[in-house]
Each structure stands twice: as C-alpha cells, then as structure tokens.
N, C-alpha and C positions, 0 to 999 in steps of 0.2 A: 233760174235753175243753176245749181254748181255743177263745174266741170270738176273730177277727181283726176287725180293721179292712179290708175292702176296697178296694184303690188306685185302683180304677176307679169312676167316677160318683159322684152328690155327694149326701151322707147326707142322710136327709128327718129332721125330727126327728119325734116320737109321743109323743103324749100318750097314756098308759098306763091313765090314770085313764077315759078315755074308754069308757064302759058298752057302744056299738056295735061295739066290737072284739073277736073271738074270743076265749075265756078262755086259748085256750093261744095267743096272742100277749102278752097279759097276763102271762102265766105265764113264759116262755120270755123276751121283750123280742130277738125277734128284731132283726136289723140293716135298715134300707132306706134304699136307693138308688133315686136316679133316674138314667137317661141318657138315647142319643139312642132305642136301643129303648125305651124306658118306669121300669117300674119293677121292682125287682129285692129281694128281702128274703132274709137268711141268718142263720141259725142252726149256727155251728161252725166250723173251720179254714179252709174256704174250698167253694168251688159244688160240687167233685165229694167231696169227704168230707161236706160240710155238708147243711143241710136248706135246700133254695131252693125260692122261691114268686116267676112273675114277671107281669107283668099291664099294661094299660095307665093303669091309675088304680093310687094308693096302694092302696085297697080289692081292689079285684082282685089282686095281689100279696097283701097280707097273707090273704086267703081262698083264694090259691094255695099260698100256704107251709102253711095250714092242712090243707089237706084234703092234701099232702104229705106231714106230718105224721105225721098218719092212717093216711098209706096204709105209709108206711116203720115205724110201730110196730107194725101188722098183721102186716106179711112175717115176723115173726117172725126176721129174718136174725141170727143170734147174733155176726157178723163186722160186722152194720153200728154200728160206734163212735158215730155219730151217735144214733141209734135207739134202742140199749139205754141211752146217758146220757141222753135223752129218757124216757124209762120207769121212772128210777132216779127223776132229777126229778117226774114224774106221782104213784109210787107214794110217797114223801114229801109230796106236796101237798095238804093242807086243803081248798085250792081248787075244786081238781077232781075231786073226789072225788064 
C-alpha cells in the first residue's frame, strides 16, 4: 500500500522518538496535518481508502487515528486494503507484540 503526501493543509512534523505517543503511531509514522478545521493525520492512499484520525490538537488527532486503527483491524473486513496491510505490518512487529 502507498503512503501519499496530502495537497491540502500544511504537515506537522513528529517526533517519533517521543515515549507519550501511541505505539502504533510509532509504528505506522502516520502523516499530520493541520488546517483551518484542526488537525488531520493519515495512514495510506488518501482519507477514504486510508486510515484517518482528526481532532483539534495534534494529540487528539494522533489518538483519533489510533483508536481508528483499532476499530478498522477489528471489523475484520478482508476487502479493507488499509486494514489487512495494517495487520501484515502488526503481525511482523517486535514492537507490538
């Protein structure tokens, strides 16, 4: 799955190393935006194939995306392309384990 650049709103950068962030933002290095709605974070092709978290702080966003996440590797949907390369990712990972 490609990860895209987003044309709209303007990239926040993230410190990764940062211990208070979600391991699967860590994991993943989702993408974030800000604009004039707030803030905006994706993981994949773009908001409706992709995995999006949106929020009015960075934090809130990146903990939207998260529990998004969550919720899209649960459904178990075998057609969601997002999701099942999210799970490829996971079940590879040291990390999270």
């Amino acid at each position: 799955m490609n990860q895209i650049h987003v044309a709209t709103g303007n990239p926040v950068r993230l410190d990764f190393r940062n211990e208070e962030l979600p391991i699967t933002v860590k994991l993943f290095r989702p993408k974030l935006y800000q604009d004039d709605q707030g803030y905006y974070c994706l993981f994949g092709p773009d908001p409706d194939a992709g995995i999006s978290g949106y929020g009015n702080t960075k934090d809130e966003a990146l903990y939207n995306w998260d529990t998004e996440l969550k919720v899209r590797i649960r459904s178990n949907d075998l057609t969601d392309e997002a999701a099942q390369y999210a799970l490829e990712i996971l079940d590879d990972s040291v990390e999270y384990s």
